[in-house]
PyMOL Python script that loads the backbone (N, CA, C, O; Angstrom):
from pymol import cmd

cmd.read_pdbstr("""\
ATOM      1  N   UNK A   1     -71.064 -88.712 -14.602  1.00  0.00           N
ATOM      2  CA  UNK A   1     -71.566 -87.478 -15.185  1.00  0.00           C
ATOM      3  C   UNK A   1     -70.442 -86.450 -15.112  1.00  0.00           C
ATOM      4  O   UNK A   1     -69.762 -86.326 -14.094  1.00  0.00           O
ATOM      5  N   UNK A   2     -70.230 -85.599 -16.383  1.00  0.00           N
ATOM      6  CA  UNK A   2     -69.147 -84.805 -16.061  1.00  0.00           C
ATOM      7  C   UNK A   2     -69.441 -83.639 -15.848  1.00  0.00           C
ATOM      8  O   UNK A   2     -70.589 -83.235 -16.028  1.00  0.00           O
ATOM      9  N   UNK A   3     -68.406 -82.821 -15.398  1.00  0.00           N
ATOM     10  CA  UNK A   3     -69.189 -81.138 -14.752  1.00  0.00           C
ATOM     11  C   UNK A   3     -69.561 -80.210 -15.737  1.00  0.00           C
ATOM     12  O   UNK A   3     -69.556 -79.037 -15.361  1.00  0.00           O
ATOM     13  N   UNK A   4     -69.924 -80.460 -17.056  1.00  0.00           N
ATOM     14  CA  UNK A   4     -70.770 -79.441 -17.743  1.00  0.00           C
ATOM     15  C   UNK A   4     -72.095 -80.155 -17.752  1.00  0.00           C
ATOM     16  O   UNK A   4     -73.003 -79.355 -17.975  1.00  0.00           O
ATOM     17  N   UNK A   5     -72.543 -81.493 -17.571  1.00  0.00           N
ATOM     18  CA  UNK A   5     -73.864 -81.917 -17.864  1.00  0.00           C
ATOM     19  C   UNK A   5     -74.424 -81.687 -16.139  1.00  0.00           C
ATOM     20  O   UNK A   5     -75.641 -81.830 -16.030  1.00  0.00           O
ATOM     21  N   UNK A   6     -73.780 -81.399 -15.001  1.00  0.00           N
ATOM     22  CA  UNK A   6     -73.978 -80.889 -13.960  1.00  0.00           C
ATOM     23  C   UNK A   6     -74.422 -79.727 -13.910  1.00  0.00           C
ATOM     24  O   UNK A   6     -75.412 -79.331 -13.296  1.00  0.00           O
ATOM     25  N   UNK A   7     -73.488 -78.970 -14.749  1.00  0.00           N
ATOM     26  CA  UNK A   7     -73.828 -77.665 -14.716  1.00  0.00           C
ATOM     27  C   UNK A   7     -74.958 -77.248 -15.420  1.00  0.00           C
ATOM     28  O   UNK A   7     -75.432 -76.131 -15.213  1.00  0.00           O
ATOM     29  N   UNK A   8     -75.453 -78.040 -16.248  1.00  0.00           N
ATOM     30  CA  UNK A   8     -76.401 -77.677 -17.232  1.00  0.00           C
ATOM     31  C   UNK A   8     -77.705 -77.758 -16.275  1.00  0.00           C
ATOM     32  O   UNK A   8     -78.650 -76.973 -16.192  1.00  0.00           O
ATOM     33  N   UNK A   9     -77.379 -79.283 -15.398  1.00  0.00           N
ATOM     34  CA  UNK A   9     -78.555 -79.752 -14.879  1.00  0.00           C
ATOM     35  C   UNK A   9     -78.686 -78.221 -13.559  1.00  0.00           C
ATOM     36  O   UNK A   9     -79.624 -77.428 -13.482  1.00  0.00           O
ATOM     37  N   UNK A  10     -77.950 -78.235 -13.058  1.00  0.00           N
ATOM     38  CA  UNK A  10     -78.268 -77.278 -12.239  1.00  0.00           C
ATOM     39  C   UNK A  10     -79.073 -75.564 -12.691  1.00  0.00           C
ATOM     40  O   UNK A  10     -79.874 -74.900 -12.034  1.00  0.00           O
ATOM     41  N   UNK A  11     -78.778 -75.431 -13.333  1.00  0.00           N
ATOM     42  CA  UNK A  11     -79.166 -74.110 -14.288  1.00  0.00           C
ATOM     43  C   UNK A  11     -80.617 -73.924 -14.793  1.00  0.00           C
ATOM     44  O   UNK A  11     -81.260 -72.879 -14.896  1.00  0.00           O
ATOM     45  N   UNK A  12     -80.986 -75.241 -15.092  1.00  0.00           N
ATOM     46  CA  UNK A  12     -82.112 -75.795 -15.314  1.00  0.00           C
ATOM     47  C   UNK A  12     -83.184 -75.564 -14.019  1.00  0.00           C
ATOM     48  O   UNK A  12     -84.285 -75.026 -13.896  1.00  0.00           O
ATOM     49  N   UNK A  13     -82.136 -76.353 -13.024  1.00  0.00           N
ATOM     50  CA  UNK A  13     -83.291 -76.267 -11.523  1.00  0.00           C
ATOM     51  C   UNK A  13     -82.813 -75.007 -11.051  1.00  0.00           C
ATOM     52  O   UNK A  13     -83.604 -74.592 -10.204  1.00  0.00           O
ATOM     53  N   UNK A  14     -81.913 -74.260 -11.222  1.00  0.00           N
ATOM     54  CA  UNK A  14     -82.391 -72.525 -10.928  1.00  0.00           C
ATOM     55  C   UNK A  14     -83.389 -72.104 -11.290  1.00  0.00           C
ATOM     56  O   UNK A  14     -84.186 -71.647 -10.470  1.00  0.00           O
ATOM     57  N   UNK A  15     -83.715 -72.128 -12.879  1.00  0.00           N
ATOM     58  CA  UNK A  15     -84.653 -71.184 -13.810  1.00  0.00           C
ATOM     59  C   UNK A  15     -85.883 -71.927 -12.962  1.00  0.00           C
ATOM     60  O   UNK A  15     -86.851 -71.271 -12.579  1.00  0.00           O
ATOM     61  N   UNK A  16     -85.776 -73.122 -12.748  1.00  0.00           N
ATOM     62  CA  UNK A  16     -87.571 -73.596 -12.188  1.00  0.00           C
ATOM     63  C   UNK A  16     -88.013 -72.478 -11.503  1.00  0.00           C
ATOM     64  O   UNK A  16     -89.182 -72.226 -11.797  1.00  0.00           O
ATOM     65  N   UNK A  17     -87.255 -71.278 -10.252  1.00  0.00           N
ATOM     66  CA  UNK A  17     -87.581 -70.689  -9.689  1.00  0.00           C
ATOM     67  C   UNK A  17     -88.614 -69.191  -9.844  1.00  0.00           C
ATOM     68  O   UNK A  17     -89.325 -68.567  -9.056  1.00  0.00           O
ATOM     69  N   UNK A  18     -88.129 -68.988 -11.759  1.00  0.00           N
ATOM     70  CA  UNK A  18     -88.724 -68.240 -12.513  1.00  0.00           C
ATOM     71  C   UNK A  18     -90.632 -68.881 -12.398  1.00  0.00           C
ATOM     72  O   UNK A  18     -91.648 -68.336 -11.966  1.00  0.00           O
ATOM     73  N   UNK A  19     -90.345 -70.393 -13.088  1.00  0.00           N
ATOM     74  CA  UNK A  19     -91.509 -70.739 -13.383  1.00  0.00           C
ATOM     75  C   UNK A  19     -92.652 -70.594 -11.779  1.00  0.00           C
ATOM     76  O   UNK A  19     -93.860 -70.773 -11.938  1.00  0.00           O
ATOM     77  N   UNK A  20     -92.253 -70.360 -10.748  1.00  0.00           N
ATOM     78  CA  UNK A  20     -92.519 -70.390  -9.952  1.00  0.00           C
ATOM     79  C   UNK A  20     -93.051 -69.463  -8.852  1.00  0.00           C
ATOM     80  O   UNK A  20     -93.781 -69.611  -7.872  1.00  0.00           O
ATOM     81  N   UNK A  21     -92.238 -68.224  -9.539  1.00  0.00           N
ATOM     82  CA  UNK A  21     -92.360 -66.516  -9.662  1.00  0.00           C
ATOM     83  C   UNK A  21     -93.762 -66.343 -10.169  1.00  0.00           C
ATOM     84  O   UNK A  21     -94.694 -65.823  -9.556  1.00  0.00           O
ATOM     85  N   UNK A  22     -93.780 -67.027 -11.782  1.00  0.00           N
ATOM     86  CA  UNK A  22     -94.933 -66.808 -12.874  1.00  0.00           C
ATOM     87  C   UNK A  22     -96.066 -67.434 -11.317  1.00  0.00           C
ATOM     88  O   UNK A  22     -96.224 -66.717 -10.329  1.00  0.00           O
ATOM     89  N   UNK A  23     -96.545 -68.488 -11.417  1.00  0.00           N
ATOM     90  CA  UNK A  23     -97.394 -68.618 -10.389  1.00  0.00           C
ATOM     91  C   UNK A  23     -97.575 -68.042  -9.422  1.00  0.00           C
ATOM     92  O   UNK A  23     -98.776 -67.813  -9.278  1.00  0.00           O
ATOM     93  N   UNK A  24     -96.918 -67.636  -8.571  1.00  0.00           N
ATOM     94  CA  UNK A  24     -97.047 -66.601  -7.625  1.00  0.00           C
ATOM     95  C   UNK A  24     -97.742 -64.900  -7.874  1.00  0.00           C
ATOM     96  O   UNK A  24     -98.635 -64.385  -7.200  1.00  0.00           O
ATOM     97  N   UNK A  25     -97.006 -64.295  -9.043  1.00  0.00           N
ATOM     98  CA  UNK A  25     -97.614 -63.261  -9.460  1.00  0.00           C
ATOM     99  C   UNK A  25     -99.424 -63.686  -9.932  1.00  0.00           C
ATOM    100  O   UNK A  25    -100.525 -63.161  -9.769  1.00  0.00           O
ATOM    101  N   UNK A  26     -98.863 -64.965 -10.594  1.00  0.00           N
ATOM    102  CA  UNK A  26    -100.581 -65.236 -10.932  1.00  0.00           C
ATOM    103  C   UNK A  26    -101.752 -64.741 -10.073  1.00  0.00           C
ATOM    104  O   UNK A  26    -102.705 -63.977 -10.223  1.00  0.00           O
ATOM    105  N   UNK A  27    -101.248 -65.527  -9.100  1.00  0.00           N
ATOM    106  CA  UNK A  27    -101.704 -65.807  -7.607  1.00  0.00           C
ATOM    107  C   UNK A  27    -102.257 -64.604  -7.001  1.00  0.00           C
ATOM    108  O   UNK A  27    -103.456 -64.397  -6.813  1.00  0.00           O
ATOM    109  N   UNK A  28    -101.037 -63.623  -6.631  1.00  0.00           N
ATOM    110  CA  UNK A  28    -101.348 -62.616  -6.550  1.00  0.00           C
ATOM    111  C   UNK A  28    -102.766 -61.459  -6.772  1.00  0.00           C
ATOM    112  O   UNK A  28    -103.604 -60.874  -6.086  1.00  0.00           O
ATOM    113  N   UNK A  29    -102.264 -61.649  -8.518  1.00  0.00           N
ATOM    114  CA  UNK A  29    -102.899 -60.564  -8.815  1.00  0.00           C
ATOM    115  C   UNK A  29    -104.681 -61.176  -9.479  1.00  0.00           C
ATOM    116  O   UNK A  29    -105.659 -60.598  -9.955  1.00  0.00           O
ATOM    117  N   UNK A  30    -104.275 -62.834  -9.108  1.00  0.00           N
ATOM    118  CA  UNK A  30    -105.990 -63.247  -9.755  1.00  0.00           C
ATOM    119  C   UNK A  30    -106.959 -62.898  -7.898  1.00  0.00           C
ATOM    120  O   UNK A  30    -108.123 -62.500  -7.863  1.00  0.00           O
ATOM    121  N   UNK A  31    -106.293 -63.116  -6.882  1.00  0.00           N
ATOM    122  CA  UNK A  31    -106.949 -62.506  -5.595  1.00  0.00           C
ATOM    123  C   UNK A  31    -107.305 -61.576  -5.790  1.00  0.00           C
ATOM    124  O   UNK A  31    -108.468 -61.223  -5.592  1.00  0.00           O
ATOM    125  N   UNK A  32    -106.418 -60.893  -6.239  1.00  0.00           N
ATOM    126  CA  UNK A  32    -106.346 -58.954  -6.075  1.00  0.00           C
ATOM    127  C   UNK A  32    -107.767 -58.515  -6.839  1.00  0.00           C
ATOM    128  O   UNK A  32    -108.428 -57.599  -6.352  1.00  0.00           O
ATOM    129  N   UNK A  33    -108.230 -59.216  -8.085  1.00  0.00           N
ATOM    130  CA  UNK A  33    -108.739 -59.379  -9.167  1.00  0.00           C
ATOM    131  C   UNK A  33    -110.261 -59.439  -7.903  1.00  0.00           C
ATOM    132  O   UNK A  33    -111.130 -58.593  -7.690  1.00  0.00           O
ATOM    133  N   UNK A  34    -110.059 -60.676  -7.350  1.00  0.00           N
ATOM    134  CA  UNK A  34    -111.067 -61.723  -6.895  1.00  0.00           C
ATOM    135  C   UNK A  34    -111.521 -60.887  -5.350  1.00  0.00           C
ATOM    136  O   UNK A  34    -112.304 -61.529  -4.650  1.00  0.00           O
ATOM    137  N   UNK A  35    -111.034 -59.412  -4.769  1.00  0.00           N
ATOM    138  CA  UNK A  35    -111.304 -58.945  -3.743  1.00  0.00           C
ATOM    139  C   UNK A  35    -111.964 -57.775  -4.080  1.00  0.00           C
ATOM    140  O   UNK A  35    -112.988 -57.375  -3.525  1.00  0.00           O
ATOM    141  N   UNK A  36    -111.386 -57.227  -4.984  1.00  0.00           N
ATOM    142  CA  UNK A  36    -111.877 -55.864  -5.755  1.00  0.00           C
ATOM    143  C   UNK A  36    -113.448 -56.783  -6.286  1.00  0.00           C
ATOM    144  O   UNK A  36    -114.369 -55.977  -6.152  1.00  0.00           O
ATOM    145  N   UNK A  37    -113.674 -57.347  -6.505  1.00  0.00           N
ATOM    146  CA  UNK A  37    -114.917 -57.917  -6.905  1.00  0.00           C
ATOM    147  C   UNK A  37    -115.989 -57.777  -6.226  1.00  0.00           C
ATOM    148  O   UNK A  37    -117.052 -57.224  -6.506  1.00  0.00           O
ATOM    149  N   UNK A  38    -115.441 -58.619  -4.802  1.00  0.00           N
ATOM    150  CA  UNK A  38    -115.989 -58.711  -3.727  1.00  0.00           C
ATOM    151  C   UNK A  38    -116.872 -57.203  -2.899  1.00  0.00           C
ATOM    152  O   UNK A  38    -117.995 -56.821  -2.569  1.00  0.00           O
ATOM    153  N   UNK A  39    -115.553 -56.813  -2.892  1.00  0.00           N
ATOM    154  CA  UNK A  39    -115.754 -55.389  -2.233  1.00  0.00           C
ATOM    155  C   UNK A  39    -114.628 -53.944  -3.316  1.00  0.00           C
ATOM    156  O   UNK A  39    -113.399 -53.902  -3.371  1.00  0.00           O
ATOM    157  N   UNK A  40    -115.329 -53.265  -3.799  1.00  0.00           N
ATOM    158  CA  UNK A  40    -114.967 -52.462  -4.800  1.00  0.00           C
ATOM    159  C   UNK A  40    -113.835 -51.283  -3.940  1.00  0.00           C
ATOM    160  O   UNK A  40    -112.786 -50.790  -4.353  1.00  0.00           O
ATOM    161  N   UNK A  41    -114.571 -51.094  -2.572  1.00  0.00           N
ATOM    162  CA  UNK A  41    -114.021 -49.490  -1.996  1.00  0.00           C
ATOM    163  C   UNK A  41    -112.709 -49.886  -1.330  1.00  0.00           C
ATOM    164  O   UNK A  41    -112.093 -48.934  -0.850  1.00  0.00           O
ATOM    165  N   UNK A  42    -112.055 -51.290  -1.175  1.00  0.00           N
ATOM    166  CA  UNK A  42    -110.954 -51.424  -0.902  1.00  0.00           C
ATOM    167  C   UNK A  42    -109.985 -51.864  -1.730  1.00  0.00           C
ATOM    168  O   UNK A  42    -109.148 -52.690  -1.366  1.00  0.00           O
ATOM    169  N   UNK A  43    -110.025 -51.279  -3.067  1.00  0.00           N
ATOM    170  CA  UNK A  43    -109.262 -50.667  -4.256  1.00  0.00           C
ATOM    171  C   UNK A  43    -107.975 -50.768  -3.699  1.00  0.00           C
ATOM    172  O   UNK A  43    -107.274 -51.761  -3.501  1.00  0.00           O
ATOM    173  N   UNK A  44    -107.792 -49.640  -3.491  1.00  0.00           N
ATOM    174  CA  UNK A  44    -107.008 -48.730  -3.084  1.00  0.00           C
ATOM    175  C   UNK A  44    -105.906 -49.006  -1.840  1.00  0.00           C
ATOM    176  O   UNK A  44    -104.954 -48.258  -1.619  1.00  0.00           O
ATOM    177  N   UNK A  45    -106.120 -49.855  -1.303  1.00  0.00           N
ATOM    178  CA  UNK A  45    -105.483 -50.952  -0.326  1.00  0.00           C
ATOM    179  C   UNK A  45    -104.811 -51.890  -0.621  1.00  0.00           C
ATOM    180  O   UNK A  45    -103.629 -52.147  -0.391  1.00  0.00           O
ATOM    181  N   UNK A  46    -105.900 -52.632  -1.359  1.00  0.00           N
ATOM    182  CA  UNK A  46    -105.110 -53.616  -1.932  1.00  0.00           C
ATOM    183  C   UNK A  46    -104.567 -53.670  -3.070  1.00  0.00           C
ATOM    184  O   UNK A  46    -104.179 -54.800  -3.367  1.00  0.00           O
ATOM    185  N   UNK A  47    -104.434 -53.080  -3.632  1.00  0.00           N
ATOM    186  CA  UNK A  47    -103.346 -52.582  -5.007  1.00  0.00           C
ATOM    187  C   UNK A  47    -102.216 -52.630  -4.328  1.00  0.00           C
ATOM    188  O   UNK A  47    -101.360 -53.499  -4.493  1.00  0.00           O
ATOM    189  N   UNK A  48    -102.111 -51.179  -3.076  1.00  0.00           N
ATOM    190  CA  UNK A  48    -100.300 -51.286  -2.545  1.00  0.00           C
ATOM    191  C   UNK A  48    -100.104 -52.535  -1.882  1.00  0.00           C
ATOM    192  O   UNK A  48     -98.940 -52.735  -1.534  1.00  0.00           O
ATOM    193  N   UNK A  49    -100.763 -53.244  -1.671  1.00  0.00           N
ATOM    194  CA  UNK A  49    -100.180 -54.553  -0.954  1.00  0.00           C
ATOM    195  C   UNK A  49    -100.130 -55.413  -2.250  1.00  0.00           C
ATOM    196  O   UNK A  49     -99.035 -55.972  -2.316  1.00  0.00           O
ATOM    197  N   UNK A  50    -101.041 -55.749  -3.438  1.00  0.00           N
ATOM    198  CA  UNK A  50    -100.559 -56.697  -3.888  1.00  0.00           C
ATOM    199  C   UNK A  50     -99.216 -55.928  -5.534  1.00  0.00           C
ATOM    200  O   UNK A  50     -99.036 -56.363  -6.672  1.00  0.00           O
ATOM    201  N   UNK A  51     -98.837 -55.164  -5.071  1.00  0.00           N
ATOM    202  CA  UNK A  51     -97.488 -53.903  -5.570  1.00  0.00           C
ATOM    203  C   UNK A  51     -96.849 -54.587  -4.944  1.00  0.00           C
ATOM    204  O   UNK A  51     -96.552 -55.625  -5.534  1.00  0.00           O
ATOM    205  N   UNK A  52     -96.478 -54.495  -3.980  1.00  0.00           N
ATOM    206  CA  UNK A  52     -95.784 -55.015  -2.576  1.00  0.00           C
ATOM    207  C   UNK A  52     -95.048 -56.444  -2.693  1.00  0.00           C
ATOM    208  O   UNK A  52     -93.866 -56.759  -2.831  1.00  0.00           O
ATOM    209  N   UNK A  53     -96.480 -57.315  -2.557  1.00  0.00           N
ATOM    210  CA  UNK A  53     -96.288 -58.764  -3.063  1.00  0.00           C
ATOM    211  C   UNK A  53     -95.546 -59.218  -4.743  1.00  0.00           C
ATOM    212  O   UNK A  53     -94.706 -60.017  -5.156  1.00  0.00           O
ATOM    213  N   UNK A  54     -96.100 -58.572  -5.096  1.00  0.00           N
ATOM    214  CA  UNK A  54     -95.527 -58.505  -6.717  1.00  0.00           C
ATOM    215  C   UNK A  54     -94.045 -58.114  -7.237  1.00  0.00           C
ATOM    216  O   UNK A  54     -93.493 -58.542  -8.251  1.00  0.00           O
ATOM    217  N   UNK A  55     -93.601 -57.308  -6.407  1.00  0.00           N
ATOM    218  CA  UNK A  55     -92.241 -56.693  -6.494  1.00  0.00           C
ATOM    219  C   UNK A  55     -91.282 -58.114  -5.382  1.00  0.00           C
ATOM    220  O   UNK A  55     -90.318 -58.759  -5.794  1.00  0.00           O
ATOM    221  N   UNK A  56     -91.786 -58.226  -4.289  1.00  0.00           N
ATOM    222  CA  UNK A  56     -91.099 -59.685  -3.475  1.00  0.00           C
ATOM    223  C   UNK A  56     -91.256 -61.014  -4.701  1.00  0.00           C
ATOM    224  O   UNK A  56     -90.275 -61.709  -4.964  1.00  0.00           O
ATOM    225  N   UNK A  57     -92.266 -61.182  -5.210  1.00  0.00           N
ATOM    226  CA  UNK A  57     -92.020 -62.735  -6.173  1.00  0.00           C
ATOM    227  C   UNK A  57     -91.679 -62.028  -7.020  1.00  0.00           C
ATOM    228  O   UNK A  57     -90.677 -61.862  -6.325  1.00  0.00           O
ATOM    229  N   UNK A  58     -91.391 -61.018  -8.421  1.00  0.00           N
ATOM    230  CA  UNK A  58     -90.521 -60.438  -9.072  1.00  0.00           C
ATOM    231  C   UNK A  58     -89.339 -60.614  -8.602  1.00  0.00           C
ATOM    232  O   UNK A  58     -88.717 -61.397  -9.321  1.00  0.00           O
ATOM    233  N   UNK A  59     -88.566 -60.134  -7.463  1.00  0.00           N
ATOM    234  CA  UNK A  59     -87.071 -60.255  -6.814  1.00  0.00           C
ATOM    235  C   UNK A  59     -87.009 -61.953  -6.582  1.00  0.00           C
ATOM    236  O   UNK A  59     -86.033 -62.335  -7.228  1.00  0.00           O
ATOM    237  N   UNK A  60     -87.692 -63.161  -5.890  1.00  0.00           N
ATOM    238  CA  UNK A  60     -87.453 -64.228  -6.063  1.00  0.00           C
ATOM    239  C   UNK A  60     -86.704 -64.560  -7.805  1.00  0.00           C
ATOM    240  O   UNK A  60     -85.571 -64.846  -8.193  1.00  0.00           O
ATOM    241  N   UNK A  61     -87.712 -64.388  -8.322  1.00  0.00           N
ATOM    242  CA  UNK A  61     -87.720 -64.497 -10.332  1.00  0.00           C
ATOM    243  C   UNK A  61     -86.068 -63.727 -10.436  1.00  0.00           C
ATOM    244  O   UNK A  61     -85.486 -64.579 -11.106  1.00  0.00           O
ATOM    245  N   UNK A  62     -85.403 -63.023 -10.256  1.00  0.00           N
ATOM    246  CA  UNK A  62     -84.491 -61.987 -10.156  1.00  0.00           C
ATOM    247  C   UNK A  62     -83.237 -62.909  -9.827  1.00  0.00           C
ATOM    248  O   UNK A  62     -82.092 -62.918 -10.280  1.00  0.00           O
ATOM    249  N   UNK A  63     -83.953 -63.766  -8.764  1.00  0.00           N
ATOM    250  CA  UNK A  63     -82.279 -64.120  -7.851  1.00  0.00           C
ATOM    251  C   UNK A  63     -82.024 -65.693  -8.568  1.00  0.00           C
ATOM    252  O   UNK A  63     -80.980 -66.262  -8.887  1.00  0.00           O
ATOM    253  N   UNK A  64     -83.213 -66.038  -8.648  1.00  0.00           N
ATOM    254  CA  UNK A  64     -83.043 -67.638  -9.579  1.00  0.00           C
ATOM    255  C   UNK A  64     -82.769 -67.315 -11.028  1.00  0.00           C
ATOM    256  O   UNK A  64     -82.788 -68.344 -11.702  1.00  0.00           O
ATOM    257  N   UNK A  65     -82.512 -66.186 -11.753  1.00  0.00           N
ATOM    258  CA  UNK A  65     -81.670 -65.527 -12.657  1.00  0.00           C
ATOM    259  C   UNK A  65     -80.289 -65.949 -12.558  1.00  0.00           C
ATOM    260  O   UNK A  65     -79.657 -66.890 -13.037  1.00  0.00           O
ATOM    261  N   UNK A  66     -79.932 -64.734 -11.607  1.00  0.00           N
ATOM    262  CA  UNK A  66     -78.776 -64.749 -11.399  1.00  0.00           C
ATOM    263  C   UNK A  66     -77.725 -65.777 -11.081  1.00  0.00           C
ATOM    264  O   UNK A  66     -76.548 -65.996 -11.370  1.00  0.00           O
ATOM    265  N   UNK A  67     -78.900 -66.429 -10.189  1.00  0.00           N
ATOM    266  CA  UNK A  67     -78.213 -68.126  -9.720  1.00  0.00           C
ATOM    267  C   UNK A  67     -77.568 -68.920 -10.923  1.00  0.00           C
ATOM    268  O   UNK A  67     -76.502 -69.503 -11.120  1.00  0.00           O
ATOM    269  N   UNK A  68     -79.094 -68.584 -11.862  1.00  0.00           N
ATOM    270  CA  UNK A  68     -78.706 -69.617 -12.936  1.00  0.00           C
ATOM    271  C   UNK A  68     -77.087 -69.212 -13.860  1.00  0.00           C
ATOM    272  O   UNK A  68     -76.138 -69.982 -14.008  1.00  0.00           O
ATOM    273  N   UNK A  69     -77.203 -67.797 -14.359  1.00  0.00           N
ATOM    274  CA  UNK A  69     -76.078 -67.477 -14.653  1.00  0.00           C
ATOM    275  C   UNK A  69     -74.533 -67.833 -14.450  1.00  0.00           C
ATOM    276  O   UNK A  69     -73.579 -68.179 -15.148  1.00  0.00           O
ATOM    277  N   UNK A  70     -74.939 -67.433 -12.501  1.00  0.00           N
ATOM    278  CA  UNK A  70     -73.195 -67.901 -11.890  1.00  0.00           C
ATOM    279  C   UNK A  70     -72.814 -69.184 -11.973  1.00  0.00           C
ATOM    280  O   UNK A  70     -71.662 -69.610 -11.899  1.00  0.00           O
ATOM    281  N   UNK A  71     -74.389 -70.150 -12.222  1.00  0.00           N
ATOM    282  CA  UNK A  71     -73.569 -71.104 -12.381  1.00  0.00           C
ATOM    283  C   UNK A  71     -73.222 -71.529 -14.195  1.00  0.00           C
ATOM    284  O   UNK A  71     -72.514 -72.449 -14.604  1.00  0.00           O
ATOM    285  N   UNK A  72     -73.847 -70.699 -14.856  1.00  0.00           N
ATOM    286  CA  UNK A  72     -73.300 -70.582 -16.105  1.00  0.00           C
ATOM    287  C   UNK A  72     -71.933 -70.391 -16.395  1.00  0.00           C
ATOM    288  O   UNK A  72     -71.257 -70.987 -17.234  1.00  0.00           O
ATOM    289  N   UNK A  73     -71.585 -69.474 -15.593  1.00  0.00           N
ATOM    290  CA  UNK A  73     -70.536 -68.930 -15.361  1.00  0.00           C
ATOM    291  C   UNK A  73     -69.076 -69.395 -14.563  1.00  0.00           C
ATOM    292  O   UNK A  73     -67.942 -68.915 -14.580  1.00  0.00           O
ATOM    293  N   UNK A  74     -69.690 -70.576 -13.857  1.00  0.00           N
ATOM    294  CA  UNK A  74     -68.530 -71.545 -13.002  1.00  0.00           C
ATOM    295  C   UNK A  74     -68.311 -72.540 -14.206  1.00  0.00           C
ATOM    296  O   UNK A  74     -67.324 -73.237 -13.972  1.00  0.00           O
ATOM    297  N   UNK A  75     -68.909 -72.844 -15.435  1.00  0.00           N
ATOM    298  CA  UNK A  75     -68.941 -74.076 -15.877  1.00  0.00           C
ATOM    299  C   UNK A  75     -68.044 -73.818 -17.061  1.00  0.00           C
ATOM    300  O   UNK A  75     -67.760 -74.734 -17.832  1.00  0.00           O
TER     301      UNK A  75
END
""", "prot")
cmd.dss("prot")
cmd.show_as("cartoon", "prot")
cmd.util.cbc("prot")
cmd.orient("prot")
């Protein structure tokens, strides 16, 4: 295998980290969804925590970007 079909392959298993982000936010915000249901008056709580959570798997999604790039960028 030569080092651009390496590089390709690798770039590939960076971005998985995106697809992986997407689930997580899912995750997130179908709880967030699924507590406010439950109990209405702790709104307001759990919004800044799942803000919180949402901005940490956003920055995961962010860095498996960048990953993918540099190695765009070595190749």
């Amino acid at each position: 295998m030569d080092v651009q079909s390496a590089s390709l392959i690798g770039m590939g298993l960076a971005a998985v980290g995106m697809a992986g982000s997407g689930i997580g936010i899912g995750y997130i915000f179908g709880k967030m969804i699924e507590a406010v249901a439950r109990q209405p008056e702790a709104e307001p709580i759990l919004s800044k925590y799942a803000w919180i959570g949402f901005a940490l798997v956003e920055a995961i999604a962010l860095y498996a970007l960048v990953l993918a790039f540099i190695i765009m960028g070595q190749a």
